[in-house]
N, C-alpha and C positions, 0 to 999 in steps of 0.2 A: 852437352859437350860443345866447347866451340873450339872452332878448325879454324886457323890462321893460313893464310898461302902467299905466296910473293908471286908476284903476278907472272913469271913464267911458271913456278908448279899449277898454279890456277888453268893456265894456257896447256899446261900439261894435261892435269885431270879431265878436262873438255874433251881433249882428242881423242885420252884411252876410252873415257864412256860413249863417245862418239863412232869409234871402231868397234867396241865392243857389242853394243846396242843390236847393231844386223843380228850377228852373228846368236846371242841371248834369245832374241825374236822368234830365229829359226829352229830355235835346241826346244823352245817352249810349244811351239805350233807341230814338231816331232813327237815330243811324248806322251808318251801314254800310261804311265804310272801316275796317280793321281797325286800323291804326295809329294814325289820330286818337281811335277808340275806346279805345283801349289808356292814350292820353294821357289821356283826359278818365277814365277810371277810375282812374289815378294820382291825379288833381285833387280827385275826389270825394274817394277815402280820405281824402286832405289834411285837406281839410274836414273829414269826419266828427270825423279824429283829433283836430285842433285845437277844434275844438267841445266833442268829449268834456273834454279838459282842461279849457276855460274853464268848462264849467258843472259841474267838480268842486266842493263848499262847500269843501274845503281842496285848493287846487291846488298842487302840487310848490313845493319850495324854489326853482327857477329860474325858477315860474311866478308869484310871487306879486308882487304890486305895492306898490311904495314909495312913497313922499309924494314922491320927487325925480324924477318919470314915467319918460322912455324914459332920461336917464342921471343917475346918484347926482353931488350935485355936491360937485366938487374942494375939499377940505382947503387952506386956506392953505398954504403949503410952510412959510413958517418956524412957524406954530404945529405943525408935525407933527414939527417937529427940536428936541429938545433938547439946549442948545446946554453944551459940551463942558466951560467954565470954570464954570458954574454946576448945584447938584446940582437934587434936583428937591425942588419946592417942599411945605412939608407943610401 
């Protein structure tokens, strides 16, 4: 899966996993069912992981943010075809 972000959703995401983070830490060091623990240590690594990416200064090729946000927008169709009777232009 790759996740596109504009650099303020990016600046967004940080924060929420950043406030969130405490608060996960503490719900995980509380329980005591072992299975829901199990879950919520899955959830934290989550976070961690994705945190660690977004505040890399150069984040992954599938991480980095474009001027066109969550999707790159669509090419007119017929300016992407060059059209068959005519060569191409110099």
């Amino acid at each position: 899966m790759t996740l596109t972000l504009s650099e303020e959703e990016s600046r967004t995401l940080r924060e929420l996993l950043t406030d969130y983070l405490p608060e996960l830490k503490r719900e995980v060091a509380r329980t005591d069912a072992k299975e829901f623990r199990h879950h919520l240590l899955k959830r934290q690594e989550l976070c961690e992981r994705l945190l660690g990416i977004l505040e890399q200064p150069t984040a992954p090729v599938w991480c980095r943010i474009g001027p066109g946000g969550f999707e790159p927008p669509f090419a007119d169709p017929k300016s992407a075809v060059l059209p068959l009777d005519e060569g191409p232009v110099a």
